[in-house]
LOTOR-463851 format. One line per field, with one value per residue (C-alpha): residue in one letter; y, z, x. Coordinates in nm, 3 decimals, m for minus. Each point is the difference from the previous one (the first is absolute). Layout:
N
res a/...
v Y/...
w Z/...
u X/...
//
This chain:
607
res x/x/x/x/x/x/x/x/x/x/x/x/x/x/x/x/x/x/x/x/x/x/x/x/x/x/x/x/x/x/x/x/x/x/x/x/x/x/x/x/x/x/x/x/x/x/x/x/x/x/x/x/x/x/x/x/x/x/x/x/x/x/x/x/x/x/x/x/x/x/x/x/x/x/x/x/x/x/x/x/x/x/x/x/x/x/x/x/x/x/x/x/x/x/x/x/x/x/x/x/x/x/x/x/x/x/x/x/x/x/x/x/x/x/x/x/x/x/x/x/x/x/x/x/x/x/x/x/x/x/x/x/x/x/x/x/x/x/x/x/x/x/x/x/x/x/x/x/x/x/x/x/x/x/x/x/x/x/x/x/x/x/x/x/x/x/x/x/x/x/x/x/x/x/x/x/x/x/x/x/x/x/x/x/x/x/x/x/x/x/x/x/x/x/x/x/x/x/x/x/x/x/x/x/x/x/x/x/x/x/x/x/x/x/x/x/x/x/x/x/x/x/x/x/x/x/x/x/x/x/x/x/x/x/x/x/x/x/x/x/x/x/x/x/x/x/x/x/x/x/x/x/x/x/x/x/x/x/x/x/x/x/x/x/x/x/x/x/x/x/x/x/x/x/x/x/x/x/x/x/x/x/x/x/x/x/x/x/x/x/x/x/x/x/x/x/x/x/x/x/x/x/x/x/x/x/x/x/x/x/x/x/x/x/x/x/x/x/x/x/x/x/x/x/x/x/x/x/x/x/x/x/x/x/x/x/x/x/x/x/x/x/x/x/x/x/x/x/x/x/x/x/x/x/x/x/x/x/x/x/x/x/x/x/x/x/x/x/x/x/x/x/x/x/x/x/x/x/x/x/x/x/x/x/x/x/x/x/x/x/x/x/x/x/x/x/x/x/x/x/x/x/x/x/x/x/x/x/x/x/x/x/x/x/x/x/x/x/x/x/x/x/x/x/x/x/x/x/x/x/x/x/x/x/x/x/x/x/x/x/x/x/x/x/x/x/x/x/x/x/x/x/x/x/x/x/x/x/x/x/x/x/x/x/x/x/x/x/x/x/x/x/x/x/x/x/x/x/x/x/x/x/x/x/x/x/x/x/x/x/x/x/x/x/x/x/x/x/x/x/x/x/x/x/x/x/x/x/x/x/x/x/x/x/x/x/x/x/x/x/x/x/x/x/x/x/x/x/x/x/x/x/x/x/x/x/x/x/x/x/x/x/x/x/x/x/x/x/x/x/x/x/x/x/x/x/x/x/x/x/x/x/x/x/x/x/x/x/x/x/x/x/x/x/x/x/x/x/x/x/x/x/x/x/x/x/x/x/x/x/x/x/x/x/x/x/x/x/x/x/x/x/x/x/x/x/x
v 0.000/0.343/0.136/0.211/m0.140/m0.103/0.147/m0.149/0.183/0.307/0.005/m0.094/0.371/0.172/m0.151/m0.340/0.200/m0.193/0.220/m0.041/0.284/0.148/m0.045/m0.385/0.008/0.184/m0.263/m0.335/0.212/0.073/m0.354/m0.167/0.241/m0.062/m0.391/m0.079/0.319/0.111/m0.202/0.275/0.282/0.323/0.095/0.345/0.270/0.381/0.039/m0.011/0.293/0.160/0.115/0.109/0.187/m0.081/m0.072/m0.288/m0.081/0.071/0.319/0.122/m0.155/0.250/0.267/0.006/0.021/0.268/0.195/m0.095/0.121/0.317/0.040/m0.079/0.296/m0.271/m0.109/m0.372/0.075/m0.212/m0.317/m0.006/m0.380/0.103/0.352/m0.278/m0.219/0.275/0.172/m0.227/m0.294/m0.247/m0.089/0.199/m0.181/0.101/m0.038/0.177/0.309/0.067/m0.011/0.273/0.242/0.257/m0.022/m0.282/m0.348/0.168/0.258/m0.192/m0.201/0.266/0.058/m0.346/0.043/0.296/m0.219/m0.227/0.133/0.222/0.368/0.209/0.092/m0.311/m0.129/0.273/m0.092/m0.393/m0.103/m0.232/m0.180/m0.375/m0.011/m0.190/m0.299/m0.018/0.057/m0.312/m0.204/0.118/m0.154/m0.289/m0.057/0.067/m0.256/m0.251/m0.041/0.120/m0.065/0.063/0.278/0.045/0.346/0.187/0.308/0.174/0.243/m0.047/0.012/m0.316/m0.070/0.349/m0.126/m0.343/0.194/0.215/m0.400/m0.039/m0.244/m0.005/m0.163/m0.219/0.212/m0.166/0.189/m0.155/m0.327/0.080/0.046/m0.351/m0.217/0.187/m0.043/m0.245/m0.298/0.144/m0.217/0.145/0.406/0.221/0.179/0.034/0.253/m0.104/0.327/m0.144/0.374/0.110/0.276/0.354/0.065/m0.254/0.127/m0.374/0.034/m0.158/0.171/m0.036/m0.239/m0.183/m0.006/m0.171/m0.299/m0.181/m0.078/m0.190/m0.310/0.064/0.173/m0.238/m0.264/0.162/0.112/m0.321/m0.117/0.274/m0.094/m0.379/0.027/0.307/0.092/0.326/0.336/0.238/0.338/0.355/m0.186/m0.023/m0.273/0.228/0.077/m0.235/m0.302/m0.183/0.016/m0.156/m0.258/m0.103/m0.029/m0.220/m0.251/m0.066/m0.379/m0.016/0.197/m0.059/0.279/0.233/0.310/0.275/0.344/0.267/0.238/0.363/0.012/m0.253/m0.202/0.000/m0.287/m0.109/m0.024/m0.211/m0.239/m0.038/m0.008/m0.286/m0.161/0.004/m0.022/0.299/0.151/0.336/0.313/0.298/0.223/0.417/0.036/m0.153/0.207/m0.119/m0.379/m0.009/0.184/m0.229/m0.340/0.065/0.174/m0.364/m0.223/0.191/m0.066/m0.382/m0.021/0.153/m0.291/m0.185/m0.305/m0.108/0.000/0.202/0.095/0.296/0.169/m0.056/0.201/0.260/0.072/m0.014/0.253/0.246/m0.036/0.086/0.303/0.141/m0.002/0.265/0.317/m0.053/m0.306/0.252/m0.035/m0.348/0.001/0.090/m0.149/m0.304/0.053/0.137/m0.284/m0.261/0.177/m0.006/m0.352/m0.115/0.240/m0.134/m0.411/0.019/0.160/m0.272/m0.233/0.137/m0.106/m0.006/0.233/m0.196/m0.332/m0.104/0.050/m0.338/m0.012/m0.197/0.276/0.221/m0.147/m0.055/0.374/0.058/m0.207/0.142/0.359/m0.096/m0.171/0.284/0.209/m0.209/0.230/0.293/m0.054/m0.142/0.316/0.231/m0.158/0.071/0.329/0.118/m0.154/0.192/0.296/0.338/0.285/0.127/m0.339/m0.073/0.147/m0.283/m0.252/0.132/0.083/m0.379/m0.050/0.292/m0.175/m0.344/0.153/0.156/m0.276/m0.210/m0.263/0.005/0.198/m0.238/m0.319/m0.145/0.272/m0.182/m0.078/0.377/0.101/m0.273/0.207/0.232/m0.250/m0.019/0.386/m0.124/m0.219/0.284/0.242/m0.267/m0.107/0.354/0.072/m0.332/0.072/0.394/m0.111/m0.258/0.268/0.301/0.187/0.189/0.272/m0.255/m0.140/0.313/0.039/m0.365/0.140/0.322/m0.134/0.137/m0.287/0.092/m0.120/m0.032/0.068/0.206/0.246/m0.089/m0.143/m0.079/m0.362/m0.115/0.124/m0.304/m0.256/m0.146/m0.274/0.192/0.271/m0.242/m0.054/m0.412/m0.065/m0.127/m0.323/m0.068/m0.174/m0.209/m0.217/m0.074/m0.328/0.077/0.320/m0.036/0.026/0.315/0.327/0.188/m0.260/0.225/0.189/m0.336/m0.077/0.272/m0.083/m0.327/0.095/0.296/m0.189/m0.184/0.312/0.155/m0.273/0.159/0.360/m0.201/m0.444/0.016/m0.082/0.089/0.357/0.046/m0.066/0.299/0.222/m0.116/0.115/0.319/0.072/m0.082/0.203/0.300/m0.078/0.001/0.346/0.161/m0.120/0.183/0.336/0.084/m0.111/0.298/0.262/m0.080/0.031/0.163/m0.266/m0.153/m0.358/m0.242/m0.326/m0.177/m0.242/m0.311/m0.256/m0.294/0.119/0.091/m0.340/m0.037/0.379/m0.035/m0.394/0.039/m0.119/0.242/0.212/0.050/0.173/0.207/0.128/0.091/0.179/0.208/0.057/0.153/0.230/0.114/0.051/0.185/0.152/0.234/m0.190/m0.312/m0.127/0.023/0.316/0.154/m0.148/0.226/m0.244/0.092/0.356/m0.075/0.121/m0.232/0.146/m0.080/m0.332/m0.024/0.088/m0.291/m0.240/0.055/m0.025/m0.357/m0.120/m0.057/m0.146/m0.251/m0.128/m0.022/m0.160/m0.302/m0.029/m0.068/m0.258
w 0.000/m0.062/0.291/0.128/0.244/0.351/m0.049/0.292/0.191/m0.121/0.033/0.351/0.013/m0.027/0.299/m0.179/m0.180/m0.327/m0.225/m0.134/m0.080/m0.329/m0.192/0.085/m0.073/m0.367/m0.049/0.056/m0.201/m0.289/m0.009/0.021/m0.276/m0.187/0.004/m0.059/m0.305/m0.038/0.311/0.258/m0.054/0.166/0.206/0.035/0.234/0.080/0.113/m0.354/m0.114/0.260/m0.064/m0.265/0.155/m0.122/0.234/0.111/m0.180/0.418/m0.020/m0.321/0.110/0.322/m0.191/m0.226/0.336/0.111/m0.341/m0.002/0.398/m0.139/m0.255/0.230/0.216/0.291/0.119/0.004/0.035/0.364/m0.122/m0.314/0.039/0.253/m0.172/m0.267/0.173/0.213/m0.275/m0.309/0.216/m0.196/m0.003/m0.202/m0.343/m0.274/m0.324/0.178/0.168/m0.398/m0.127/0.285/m0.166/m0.261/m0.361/m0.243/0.025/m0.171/0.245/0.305/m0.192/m0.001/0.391/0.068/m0.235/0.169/0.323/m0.243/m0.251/m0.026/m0.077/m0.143/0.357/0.149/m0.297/0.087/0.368/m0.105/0.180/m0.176/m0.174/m0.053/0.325/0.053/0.092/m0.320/m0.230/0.183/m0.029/m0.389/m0.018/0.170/m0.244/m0.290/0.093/0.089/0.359/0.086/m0.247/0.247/0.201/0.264/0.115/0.199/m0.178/m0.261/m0.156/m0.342/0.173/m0.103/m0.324/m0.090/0.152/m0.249/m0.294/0.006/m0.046/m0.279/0.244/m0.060/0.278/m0.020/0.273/0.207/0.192/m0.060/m0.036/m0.386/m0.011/0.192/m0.243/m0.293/0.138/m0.165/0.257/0.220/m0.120/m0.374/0.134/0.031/0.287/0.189/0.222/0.213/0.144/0.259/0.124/m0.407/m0.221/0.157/m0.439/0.112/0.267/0.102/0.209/0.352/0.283/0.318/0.287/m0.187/m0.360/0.116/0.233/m0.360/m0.329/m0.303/m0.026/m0.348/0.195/0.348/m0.242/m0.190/0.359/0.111/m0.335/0.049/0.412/m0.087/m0.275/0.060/0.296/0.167/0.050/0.178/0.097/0.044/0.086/0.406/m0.048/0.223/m0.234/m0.289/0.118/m0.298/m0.085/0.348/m0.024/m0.368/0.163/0.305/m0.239/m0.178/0.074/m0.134/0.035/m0.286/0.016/0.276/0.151/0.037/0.199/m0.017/0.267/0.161/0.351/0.203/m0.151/0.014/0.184/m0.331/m0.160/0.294/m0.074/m0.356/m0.001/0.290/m0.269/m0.271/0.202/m0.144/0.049/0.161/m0.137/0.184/m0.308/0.048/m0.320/m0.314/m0.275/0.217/0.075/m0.397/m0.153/0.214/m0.089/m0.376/0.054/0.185/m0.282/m0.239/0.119/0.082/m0.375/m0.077/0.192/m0.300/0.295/0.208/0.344/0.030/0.305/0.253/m0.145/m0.354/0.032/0.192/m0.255/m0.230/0.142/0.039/m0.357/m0.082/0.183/m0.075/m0.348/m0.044/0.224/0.086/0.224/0.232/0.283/m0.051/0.017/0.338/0.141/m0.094/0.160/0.303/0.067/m0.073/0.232/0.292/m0.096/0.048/0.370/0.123/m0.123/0.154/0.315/m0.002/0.070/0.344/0.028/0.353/0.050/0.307/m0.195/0.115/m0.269/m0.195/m0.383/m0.075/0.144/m0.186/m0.338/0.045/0.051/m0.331/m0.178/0.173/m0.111/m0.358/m0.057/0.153/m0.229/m0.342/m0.160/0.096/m0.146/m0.281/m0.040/0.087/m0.246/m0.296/0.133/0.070/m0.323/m0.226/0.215/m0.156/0.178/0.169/0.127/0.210/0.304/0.006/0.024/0.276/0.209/0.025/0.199/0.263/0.090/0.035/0.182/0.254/0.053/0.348/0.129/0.322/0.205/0.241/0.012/m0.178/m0.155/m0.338/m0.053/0.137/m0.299/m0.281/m0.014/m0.191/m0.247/m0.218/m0.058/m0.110/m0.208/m0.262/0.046/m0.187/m0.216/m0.093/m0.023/m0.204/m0.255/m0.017/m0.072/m0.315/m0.134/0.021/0.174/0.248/0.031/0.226/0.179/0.119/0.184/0.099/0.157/0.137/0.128/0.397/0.264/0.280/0.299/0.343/0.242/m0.218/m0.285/m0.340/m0.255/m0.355/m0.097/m0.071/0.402/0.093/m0.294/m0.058/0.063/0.230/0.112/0.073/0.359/m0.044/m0.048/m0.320/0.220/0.096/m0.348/0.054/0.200/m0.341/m0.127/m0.314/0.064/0.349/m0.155/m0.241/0.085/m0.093/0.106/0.029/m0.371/m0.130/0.128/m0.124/m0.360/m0.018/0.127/m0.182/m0.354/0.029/0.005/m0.286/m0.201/m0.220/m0.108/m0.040/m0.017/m0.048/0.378/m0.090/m0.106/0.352/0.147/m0.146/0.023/0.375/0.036/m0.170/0.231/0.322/m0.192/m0.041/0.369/0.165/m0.180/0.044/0.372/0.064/m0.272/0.212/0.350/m0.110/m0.080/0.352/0.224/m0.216/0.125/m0.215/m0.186/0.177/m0.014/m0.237/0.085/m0.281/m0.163/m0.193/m0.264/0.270/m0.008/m0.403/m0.121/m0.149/m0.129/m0.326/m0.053/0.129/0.164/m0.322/m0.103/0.303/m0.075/m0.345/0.135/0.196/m0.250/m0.248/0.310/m0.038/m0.336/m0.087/0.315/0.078/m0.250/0.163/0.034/0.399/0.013/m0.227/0.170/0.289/0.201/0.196/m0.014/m0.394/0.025/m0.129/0.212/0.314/m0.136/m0.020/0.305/0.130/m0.212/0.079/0.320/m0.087/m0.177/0.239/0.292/m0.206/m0.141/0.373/0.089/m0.336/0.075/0.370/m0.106
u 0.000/0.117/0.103/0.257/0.279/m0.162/m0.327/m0.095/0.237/m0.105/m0.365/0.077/0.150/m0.339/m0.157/m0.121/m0.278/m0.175/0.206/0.294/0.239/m0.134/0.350/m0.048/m0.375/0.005/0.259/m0.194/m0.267/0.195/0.156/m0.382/m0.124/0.336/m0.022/m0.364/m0.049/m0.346/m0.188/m0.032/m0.285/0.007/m0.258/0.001/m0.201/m0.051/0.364/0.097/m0.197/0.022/0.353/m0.065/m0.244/m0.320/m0.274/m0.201/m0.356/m0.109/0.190/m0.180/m0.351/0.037/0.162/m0.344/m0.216/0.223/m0.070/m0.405/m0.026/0.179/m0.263/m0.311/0.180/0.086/0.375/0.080/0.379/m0.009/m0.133/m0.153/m0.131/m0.200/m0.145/m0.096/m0.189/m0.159/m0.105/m0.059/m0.162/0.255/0.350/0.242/0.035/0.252/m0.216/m0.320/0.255/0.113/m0.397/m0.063/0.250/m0.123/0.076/0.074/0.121/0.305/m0.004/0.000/0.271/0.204/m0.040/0.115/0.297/0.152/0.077/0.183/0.137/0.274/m0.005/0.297/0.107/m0.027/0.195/0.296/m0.012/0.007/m0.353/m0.254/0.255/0.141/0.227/0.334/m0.251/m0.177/0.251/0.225/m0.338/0.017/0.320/m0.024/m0.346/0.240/0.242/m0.286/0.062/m0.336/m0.316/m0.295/m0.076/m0.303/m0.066/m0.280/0.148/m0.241/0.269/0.166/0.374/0.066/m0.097/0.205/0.325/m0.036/m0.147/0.310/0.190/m0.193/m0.243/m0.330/m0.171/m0.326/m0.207/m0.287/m0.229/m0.340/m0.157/m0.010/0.395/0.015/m0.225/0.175/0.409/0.245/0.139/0.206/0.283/m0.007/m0.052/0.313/m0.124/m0.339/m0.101/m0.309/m0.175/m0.218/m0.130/m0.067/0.161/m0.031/m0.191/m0.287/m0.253/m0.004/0.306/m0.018/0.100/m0.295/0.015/m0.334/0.180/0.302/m0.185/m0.041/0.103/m0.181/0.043/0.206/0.267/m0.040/0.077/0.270/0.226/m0.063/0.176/0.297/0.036/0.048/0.222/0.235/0.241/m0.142/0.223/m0.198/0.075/m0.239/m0.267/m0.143/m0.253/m0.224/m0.275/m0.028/m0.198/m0.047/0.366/0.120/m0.286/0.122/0.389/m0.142/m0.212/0.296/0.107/0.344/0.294/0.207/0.272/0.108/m0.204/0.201/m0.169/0.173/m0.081/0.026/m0.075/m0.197/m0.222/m0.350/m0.189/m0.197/0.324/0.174/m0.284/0.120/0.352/m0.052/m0.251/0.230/0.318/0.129/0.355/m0.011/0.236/0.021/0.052/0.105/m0.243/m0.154/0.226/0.323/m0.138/m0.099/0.330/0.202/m0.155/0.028/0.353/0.105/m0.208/0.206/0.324/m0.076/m0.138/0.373/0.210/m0.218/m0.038/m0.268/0.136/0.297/0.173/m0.043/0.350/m0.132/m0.276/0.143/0.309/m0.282/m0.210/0.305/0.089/m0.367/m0.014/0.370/m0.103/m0.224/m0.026/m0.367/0.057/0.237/m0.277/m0.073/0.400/0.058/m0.319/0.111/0.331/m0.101/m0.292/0.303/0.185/m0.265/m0.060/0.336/0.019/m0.302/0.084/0.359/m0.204/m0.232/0.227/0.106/0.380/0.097/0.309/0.070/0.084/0.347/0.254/0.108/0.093/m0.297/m0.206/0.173/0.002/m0.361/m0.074/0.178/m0.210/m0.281/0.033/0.111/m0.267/m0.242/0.173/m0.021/m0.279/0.130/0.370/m0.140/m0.221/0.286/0.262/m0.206/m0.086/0.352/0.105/m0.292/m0.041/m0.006/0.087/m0.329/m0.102/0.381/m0.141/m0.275/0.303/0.241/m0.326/m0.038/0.347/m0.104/m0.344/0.158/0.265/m0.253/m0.181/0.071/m0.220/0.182/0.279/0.137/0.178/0.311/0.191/0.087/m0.348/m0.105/0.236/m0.121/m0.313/0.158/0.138/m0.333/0.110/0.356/m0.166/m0.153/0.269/0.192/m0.252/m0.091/0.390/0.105/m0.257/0.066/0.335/m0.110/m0.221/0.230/m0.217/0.229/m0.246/m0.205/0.371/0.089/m0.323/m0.005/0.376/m0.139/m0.325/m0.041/m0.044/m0.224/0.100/m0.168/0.267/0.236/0.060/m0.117/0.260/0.054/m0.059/0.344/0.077/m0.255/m0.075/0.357/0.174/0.263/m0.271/m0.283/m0.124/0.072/0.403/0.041/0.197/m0.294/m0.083/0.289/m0.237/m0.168/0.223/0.066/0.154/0.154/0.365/m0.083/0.116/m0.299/m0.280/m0.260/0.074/0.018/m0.299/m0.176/0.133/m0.082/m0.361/m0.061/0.082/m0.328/m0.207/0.161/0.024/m0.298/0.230/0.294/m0.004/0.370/0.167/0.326/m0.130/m0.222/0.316/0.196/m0.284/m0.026/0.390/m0.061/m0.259/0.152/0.330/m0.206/m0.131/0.333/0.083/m0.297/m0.039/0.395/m0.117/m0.308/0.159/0.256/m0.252/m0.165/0.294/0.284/0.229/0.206/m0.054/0.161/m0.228/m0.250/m0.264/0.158/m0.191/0.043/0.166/0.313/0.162/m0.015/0.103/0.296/m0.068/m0.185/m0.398/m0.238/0.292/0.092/m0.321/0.057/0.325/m0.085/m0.310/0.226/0.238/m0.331/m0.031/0.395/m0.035/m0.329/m0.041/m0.294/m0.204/0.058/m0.357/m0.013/0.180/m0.320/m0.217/0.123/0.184/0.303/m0.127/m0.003/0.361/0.287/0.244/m0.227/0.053/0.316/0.082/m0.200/0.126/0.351/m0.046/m0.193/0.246/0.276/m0.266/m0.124/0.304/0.096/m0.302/0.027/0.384/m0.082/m0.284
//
């Protein structure tokens, strides 16, 4: 099942409620929809329309008893119901309100259309129009994920957002329209409008007009409920009675029931999601539960296979939205709610700081937190690696919130300390694949980014996230077998992890590996250049990395040196130089890197 990593876990983070987190949830949806094309139907209520603002057939009915009060002289603006039924001796009904007004049948036509449709200025201001909702419903019709479509909605919203696909819908709104539709397994797309179309007096909108339905349409939801999965969403369940009683009557349940919700839930719509055994999502609103679920369908229908992984999708999704400047807010949402997902899992999961210390232990708390952090580095290596300049910020933000983020303060000091290695984690990631793509615009801020600290002054992120600045001594990776005799255990660690999450900017090992030197290079120079500007002292250590022991012995030390030697020669327009590092002066560099030179070829000839 498509899940995200120990969803259990996580759900047990909002206080064992019947949601799930809505990243999680839209998943599974997407991935049912996905797998099983065209067997879910929407049904759809008021909350659609309703941002888009365009009232309720209730709204309108008391809107009209507020204008015929006006005209009898009387004021119904408290409760127009009751002025009704005081003064008319009968309930409100739609059709008979409109034969009260003056005029034509074209004229009262008219009234109704001006709650609907849109004028020029509610054009401008962008009200009465195909929202975010219908026009990802449009597209998920065009790509035949969805085919039917229930609604209690009476407005054209719909139908507009597929018409301008080129989709013309077969629209049912009346017994006639059901004896006279195709199967629904040979229509593109139906839209069933139980309450009417707001152009036909007919519409249904009193407590009495939606107790029952003909038996033409009982017989034809009773078809749809048995044979398609349900997604419902805008729609309480309070009011329509002959819509719940068609859901309850229906014996099977074929596909999943998915209810999207805002808010709590009303009590005639626990009764139905218990009936069908529906999964609940807690959605912020239909246009960002609807753009999301096609945005995710889209990117599983790129991976071109059925079940891909987690990572897939999310590299996927990234891709998508660093294409085109449009997706910048579904950009950083996307980001940031993978970011609070992977806070709130590692959270979940309440590590003791009190554990006694023992390798095992340790190890196992590595694996923890690189696991916990698969999406995100995934995420953040195509990110780093595609980024333009605007959108860097949303990447270096990520290391400061997992660097913040403590699930407890007391206990063993390594493990205190190993909180922060999640942080580590992207500020190589991030830095690796800045390297690959060139983009030193986004590695000098990676360099420069400002470390809030709890019990001390802020620093830069080499001051903190290195393997000779890092809270954890990097000997302490020595406890890990396969690198207990290395002299850099912890950078070689790091390099033989961090391969595996950039494997899809670069598949070529041997290349991650000299892009991993160059970064922990630049690290080591930039860490010393910036340590200077602070405190005016002068340069007297660098925090080394892997690359020490190997930089004068050919292979990827080799790339190094004649990376260096491009800086010697073209100076300022050495690529890191314009990008502004070092002060974007060369002879700020140099002065660094001759006083590098002579500690690390003390350092490899000592090692």
């Amino acid at each position: 099942m498509f899940l995200l990593n120990n969803i259990c876990s996580i759900v047990s983070i909002i206080n064992k409620k019947e949601f799930i987190l809505v990243t999680e949830a839209i998943n599974l949806v997407a991935h049912s929809v996905f797998s099983n094309k065209g067997v879910f139907a929407l049904l759809l209520g008021s909350g659609l329309s309703r941002s888009a603002e365009i009232p309720t057939g209730w709204e309108i009915t008391l809107d009209l008893i507020r204008q015929i009060a006006a005209m009898e002289g009387d004021d119904a603006s408290e409760d127009p119901e009751r002025w009704f039924i005081e003064n008319k001796k009968e309930q409100p009904d739609y059709s008979s309100l409109l034969n009260t007004l003056p005029g034509t049948a074209d004229e009262r036509q008219s009234i109704l259309s001006s709650y609907i449709e849109p004028s020029d200025e509610d054009r401008e201001e962008g009200r009465k129009l195909p929202t975010k909702a219908h026009e990802a419903i449009a597209r998920l019709v065009e790509k035949g994920y969805i085919r039917v479509i229930i609604t209690t909605n009476f407005d054209r919203l719909l139908e507009n957002a597929l018409q301008k696909l080129g989709i013309e819908p077969v629209i049912i709104s009346s017994d006639d329209d059901v004896k006279g539709a195709p199967p629904l397994a040979h229509g593109r797309c139906f839209i069933i409008k139980l309450h009417g179309d707001y152009l036909d007096t007919r519409i249904k909108n009193t407590h009495t007009e939606l107790e029952t339905y003909s038996k033409e349409m009982n017989k034809y939801l009773d078809q749809i409920f048995d044979q398609f999965g349900l997604i419902t969403c805008g729609w309480s369940g309070a009011w329509d009675t002959a819509l719940r009683n068609a859901i309850i009557r229906c014996p099977t349940r074929r596909f999943s029931t998915f209810w999207a919700l805002k808010g709590n839930t009303t009590k005639e719509a626990d009764e139905l999601i218990k009936k069908r055994d529906a999964q609940t999502i807690e959605i912020k609103d239909a246009n960002t539960f609807f753009d999301q679920l096609a945005e995710k369908i889209y990117a599983l229908e790129d991976l071109k296979r059925p079940a891909p992984s987690d990572v897939r999708l999310a590299t996927a999704m990234i891709k998508r939205y660093l294409s085109e400047n449009k997706h910048r807010i579904r950009l950083k949402d996307s980001i940031m709610d993978q970011t609070t997902l992977t806070i709130d899992s590692i959270a979940a999961a309440e590590l003791s700081g009190a554990a006694q210390w023992s390798a095992e232990e340790f190890k196992r708390r590595l694996k923890f937190y690189e696991s916990k952090t698969e999406v995100l580095r995934a995420m953040a290596s195509v990110g780093a690696f595609y980024s333009l300049p605007d959108q860097n910020n949303l990447w270096i933000n990520l290391v400061k919130r997992l660097y913040r983020h403590y699930p407890y303060n007391s206990g063993t000091t390594i493990y205190l300390d190993l909180q922060r290695y999640p942080a580590l984690i992207l500020f190589y990631t991030l830095g690796v694949s800045a390297v690959a793509a060139e983009n030193y615009d986004l590695l000098k801020k990676i360099f420069e980014l400002q470390i809030e600290r709890e019990y001390d002054d802020n620093q830069n992120a080499t001051e903190v996230l290195l393997p000779y600045t890092f809270s954890v001594s990097p000997d302490v990776w020595k406890h890990i077998e396969s690198y207990k005799d290395k002299r850099f255990p912890m950078s070689e660690h790091l390099c033989a992890f961090i391969k595996n999450s950039l494997n899809k900017i670069e598949p070529d090992e041997k290349q991650l590996e000299i892009y991993f030197d160059r970064f922990e290079l630049l690290a080591s120079l930039s860490h010393a250049y910036l340590q200077n500007k602070k405190d005016g002292k002068e340069v007297s250590w660098f925090p080394l990395g892997r690359y020490t022991w190997r930089f004068d012995r050919g292979g990827s030390a080799k790339d190094l040196t004649s990376f260096l030697e491009e800086a010697e020669h073209v100076q300022n327009k050495w690529l890191p130089l314009q990008s502004g590092m070092f002060g974007g002066e060369f002879n700020n560099y140099k002065i660094i890197k001759d006083a590098f030179n002579p500690f690390v070829g003390k350092a490899a000839r000592r090692w």
